[in-house]
Structure formats: C-alpha cells, structure tokens
C-alpha positions in Angstrom: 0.0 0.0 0.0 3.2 2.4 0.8 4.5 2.2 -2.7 0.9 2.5 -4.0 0.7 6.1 -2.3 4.0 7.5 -3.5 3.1 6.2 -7.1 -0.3 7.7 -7.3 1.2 11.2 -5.3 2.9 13.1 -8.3 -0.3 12.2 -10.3 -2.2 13.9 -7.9 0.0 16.8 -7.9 0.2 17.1 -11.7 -3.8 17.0 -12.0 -3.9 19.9 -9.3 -1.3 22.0 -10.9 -3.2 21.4 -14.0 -7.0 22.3 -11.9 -5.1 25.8 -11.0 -3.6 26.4 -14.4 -6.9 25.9 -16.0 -9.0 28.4 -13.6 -6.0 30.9 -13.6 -6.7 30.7 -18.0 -10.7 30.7 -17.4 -10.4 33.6 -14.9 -8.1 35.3 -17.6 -10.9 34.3 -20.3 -13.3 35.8 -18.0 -11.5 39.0 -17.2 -10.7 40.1 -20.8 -14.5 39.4 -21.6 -15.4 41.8 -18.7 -12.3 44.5 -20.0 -14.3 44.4 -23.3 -17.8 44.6 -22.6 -17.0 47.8 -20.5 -14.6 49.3 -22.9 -17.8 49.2 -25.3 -16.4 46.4 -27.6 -19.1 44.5 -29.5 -17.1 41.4 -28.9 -15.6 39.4 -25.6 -13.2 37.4 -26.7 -11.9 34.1 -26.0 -15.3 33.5 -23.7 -15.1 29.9 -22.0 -18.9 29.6 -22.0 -20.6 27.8 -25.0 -24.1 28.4 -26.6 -25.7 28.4 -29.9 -27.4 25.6 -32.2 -25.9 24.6 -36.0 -28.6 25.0 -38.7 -27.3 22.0 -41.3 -28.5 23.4 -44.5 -26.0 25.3 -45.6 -24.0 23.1 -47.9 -20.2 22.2 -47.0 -16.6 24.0 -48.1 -14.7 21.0 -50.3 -12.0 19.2 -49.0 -9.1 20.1 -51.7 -6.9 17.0 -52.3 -4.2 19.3 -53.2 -4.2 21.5 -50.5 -5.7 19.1 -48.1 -5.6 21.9 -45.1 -8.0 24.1 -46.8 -11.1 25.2 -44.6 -13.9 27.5 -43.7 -12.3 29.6 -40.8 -16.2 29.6 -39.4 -16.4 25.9 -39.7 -18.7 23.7 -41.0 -22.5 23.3 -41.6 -24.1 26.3 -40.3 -20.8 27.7 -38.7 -19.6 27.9 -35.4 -22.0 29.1 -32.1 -21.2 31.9 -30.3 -21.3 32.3 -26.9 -24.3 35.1 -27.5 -26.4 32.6 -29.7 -25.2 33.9 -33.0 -23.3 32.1 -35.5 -20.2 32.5 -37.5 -20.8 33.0 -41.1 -19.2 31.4 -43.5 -18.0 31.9 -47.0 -16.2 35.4 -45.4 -12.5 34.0 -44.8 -10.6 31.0 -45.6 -7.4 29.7 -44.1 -4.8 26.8 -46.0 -1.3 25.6 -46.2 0.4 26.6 -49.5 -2.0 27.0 -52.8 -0.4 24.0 -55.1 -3.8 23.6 -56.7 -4.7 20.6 -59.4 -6.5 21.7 -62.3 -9.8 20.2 -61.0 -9.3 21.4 -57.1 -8.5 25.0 -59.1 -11.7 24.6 -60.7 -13.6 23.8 -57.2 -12.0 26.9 -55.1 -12.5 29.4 -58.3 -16.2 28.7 -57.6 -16.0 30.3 -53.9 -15.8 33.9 -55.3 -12.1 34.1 -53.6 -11.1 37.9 -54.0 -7.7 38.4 -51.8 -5.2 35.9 -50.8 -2.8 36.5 -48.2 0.7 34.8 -48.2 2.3 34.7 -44.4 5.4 32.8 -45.5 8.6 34.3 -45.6 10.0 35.2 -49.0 12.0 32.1 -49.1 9.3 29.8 -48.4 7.6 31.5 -51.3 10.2 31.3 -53.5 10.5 27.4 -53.2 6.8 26.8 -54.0 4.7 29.2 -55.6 1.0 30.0 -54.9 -1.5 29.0 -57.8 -4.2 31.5 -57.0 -7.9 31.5 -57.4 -8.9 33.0 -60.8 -9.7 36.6 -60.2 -7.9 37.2 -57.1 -4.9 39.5 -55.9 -2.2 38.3 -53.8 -0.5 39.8 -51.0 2.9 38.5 -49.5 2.5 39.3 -45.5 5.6 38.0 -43.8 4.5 37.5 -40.3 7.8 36.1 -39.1 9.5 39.2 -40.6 12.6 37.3 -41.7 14.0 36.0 -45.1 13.6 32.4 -44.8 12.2 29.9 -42.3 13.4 26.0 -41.5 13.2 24.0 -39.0 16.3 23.4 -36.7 17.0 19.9 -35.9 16.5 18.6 -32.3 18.0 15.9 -30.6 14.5 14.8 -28.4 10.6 15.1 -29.0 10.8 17.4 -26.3 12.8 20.0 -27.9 11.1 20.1 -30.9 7.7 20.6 -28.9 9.7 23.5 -26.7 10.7 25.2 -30.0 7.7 25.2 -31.2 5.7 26.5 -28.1 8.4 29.1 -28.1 7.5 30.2 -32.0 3.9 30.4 -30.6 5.2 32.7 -27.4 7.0 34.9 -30.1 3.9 35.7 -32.0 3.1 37.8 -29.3 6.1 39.1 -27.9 8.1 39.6 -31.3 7.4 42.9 -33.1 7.8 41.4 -36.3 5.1 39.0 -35.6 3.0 41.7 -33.9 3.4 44.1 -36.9 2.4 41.1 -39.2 -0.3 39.8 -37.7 -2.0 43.3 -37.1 -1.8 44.1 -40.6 -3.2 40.5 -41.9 -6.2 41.1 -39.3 -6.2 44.9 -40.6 -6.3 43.7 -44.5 -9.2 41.3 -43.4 -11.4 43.8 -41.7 -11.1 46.2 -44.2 -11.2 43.7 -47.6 -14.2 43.0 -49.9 -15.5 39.6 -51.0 -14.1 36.4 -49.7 -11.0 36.5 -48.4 -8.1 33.5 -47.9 -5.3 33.6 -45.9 -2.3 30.5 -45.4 1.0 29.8 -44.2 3.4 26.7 -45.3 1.1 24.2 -43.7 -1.7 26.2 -42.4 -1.5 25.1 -39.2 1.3 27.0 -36.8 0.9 30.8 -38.8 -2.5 30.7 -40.2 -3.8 28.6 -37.2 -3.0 31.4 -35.0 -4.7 34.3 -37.0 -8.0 31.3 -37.2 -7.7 31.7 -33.1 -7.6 35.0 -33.0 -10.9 35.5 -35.8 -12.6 32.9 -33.8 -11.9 35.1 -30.3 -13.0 38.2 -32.2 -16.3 36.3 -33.2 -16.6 35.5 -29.5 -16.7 31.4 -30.1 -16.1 28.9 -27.3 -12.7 28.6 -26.0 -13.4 24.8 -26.7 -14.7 24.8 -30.1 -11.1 27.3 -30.8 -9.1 24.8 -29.5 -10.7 22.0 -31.3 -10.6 24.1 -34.4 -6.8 24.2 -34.2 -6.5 20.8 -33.9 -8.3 20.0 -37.0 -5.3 20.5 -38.4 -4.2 16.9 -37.6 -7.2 15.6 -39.3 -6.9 17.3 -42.6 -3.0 16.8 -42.4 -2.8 13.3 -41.8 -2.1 11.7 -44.8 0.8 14.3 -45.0 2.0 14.1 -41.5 2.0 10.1 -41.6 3.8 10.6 -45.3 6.8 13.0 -43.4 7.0 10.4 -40.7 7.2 7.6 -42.8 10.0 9.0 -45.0 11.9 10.2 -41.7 11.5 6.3 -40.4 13.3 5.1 -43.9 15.6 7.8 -43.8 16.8 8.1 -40.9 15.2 5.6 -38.4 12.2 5.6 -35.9 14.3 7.6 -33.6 14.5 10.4 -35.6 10.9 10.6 -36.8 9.6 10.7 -33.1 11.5 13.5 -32.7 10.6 15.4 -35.6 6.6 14.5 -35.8 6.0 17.4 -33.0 6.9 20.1 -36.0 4.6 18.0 -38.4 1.4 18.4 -35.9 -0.4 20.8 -33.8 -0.7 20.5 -30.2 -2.9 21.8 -28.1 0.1 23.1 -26.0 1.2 24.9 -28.9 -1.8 27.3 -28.6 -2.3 27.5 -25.4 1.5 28.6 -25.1 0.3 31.4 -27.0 -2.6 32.3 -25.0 -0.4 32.1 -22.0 1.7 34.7 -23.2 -0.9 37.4 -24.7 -2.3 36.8 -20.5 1.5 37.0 -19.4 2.4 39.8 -21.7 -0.9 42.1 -21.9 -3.2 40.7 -19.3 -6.3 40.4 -21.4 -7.0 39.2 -25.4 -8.5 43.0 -25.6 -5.2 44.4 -24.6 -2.8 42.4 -27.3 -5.7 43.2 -29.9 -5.6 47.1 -29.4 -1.7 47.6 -27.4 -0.1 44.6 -28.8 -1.2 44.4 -33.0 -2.4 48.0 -33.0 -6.1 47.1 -33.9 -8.5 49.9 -33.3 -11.8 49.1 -32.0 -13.3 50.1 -35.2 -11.3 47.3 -37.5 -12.3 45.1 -34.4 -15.9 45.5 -34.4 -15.4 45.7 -38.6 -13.9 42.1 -38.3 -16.6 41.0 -36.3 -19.3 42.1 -38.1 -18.4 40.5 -41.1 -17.4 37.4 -38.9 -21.2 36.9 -37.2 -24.1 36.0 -38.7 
C-alpha cells in the first residue's frame, strides 16, 4: 500500500497544478470578456462559456486534395456558435497551407468567389513553392515572421522540438515582427471585400493562430477554438504520416519521433500562446488594441463581417 501512495502522489499533484492552471486561464478568459464589454467592444473574446445551435442546410466547403488543409475559418455546416447565440458566417475567410492547386481542385475553389489571398510565408518559403491563386484574385505577400527564410532546426528529443515550437507560438506575441504582421493580416481582413483567404506553409502554426484570434474576435467557445486548431491533424494526416514515414526510412524511428512534434499541432502549442498574450498584456482586448495595434473600429469591422 506504501508504494501504491507514492506512485499515485505526483499524479495527484500534476492533476492539481493542471486544476489551477486551467481556472488561472478561465479567470483570464473571463476578465478580458469583462475588460471588453466595458470598454464598449461588441465582442468578448476568447469566452469559456458555449451556446448556440448549428442550422445544417448550408452546404459544405470542399475538401481540396491538393491543398488538403483548406477550410472555412467559421467551420462547417451552419458555422460555429457563439457564446451570445449567433453564428459565424461562412463563405467570409478561408485559411490553408500553400496553394499547389490541381486543375480540378482549381476549378472547385474558383467557384467560392475568392477575391484576396494573403501569403504569411517568408520570401524564401515562397520562392521554393509558388502559390497558384484563385482566378480573379490579388495576392498579397505578409511575412508574419519578418525574416528572409524559415526551417526547422533539428532537435535531438521530441521534447525539444515541442519546446521550439511552443516558443514560435510565445514569439507571435512578444516579437514585433510577428505583432506588426499579424495586425496588418487582421487589418487587410477587416477592411477587404468579398471572400478572403489567408495560409502559411502548412496552415496550421501561422495561419492557425490568426483562425484563433478571428474565432476570439467572433466571440466562439474557448473549446470549439481549440478543437478548431486541432483539425489540423485531421486534414494533415495523410501528409503528417507521409513526413514520418519517409523520416523512419531515412533516418530511423528515432529520428521521426523526434521530428513529428513540427509535423502536428498540439494543443500546448496554442495555449503557449494564449499564455503569453495573458502573461504579456493581461487580457485578449489588450494584445488586440496595445499589442497588434487594432482599433476598435477594425475590431468591431472584423466582427461584423465574422457573425451572422
């Protein structure tokens, strides 16, 4: 029974330091919802309540072979619920990794109406594989990173490589490159017409993290963002179990556990994020307005065409 106890004890501990690290994020949740409603805001953002019912009519966005992380940023059917019983509206903004359309997956996005495309790669990722855009539509290069080139380092553990990338998702909000980039992506989408599409290399680190911050504007779930960002791992997986596989023929099982943490989202990615806009500017409202620069009037612009 002794060495029962002293196994089950750090479990206990790790579930309580988990119990206070999730009511520390709901309070913060909480507090930045309160910070907007009284600064006049029309929208609280990253709310931990949930509400809202899906009306199924509404027929779905196509799953793209080609660019197989290609999706509705509101989600599917209806969209997603808000946590004030609207719904996000979809058809307004699209998120993917890099545009290497087919003919026929061409042919199925051209019929969405896309008018503005937004590039967040750096200009060497660009350079190595070019975007085939949407007929009709402009293209904008926003490097969020602000640098020339990005790869992946090598790492020696699993761990590492899920430290590094936690840290890229701290740096969105601490870097000022990545705060200048991402307010001008969110400005450009406020203030664009039609249906606009924005992507990174694999649409899930970048262009996940301006999806979170659209789906806080629109005041969805902190659950339903979270699961959003993991939906990344579904649409990926043919492609994340292709990079494995090649690492495990290459280079052995070893290394491909170590690498897979830069092939996938985690949730720990995002929240690292959260926990730094909380750490760093105390509420979402705060990194929004002090942080990217956003006025309340793109904010409440982005929301409006956001909400149903």
């Amino acid at each position: 029974m002794p060495a029962t106890a002293q196994t089950c004890s750090p479990s206990r501990r790790s579930a309580s330091t988990s119990l206070r690290a999730y009511q520390s994020r709901r309070a913060f949740l909480k507090s930045s919802a309160s910070v907007l409603l009284l600064s006049g805001m029309s929208s609280s953002l990253l709310s931990a309540c949930g509400g809202g019912n899906l009306n199924t009519d509404q027929p779905e966005t196509p799953r793209i072979a080609s660019v197989n992380n290609f999706r509705d940023v509101a989600g599917a059917a209806a969209g997603y619920p808000t946590v004030d019983g609207k719904q996000m509206r979809r058809g307004a903004f699209y998120r993917s990794n890099a545009l290497t359309l087919s003919a026929a997956d061409a042919a199925a996005v051209d019929k969405l109406g896309i008018a503005s495309v937004y590039d967040l790669r750096t200009p060497g990722e660009i350079a190595r594989t070019a975007d085939i855009l949407p007929t009709g539509a402009t293209s904008q290069a926003l490097d969020v990173l602000g640098i020339s080139d990005f790869v992946a380092p090598t790492f020696d553990t699993a761990g590492a490589a899920v430290a590094f990338m936690e840290g890229e998702a701290r740096a969105y909000v601490t870097g000022a490159a990545q705060r200048v980039g991402y307010g001008e992506v969110l400005t450009r989408l406020a203030n664009g017409a039609g249906a606009q599409l924005f992507h990174s290399n694999a649409g899930k680190d970048r262009a996940g993290w301006v999806a979170a911050l659209l789906l806080s504007i629109a005041n969805v779930p902190l659950d339903v963002i979270t699961q959003d960002y993991l939906l990344s791992n579904v649409y990926l997986a043919q492609s994340i179990e292709a990079q494995t596989a090649t690492l495990r023929a290459q280079d052995g099982d070893a290394v491909a556990t170590v690498e897979s943490p830069l092939f996938n989202v985690q949730e720990s990615y995002l929240q690292a994020g959260f926990d730094q806009v909380q750490a760093s500017y105390g509420t979402m409202a705060s990194y929004l307005t002090q942080g990217l620069g956003l006025s309340q009037a793109t904010i409440d612009m982005l929301r409006d065409r956001l909400v149903v």
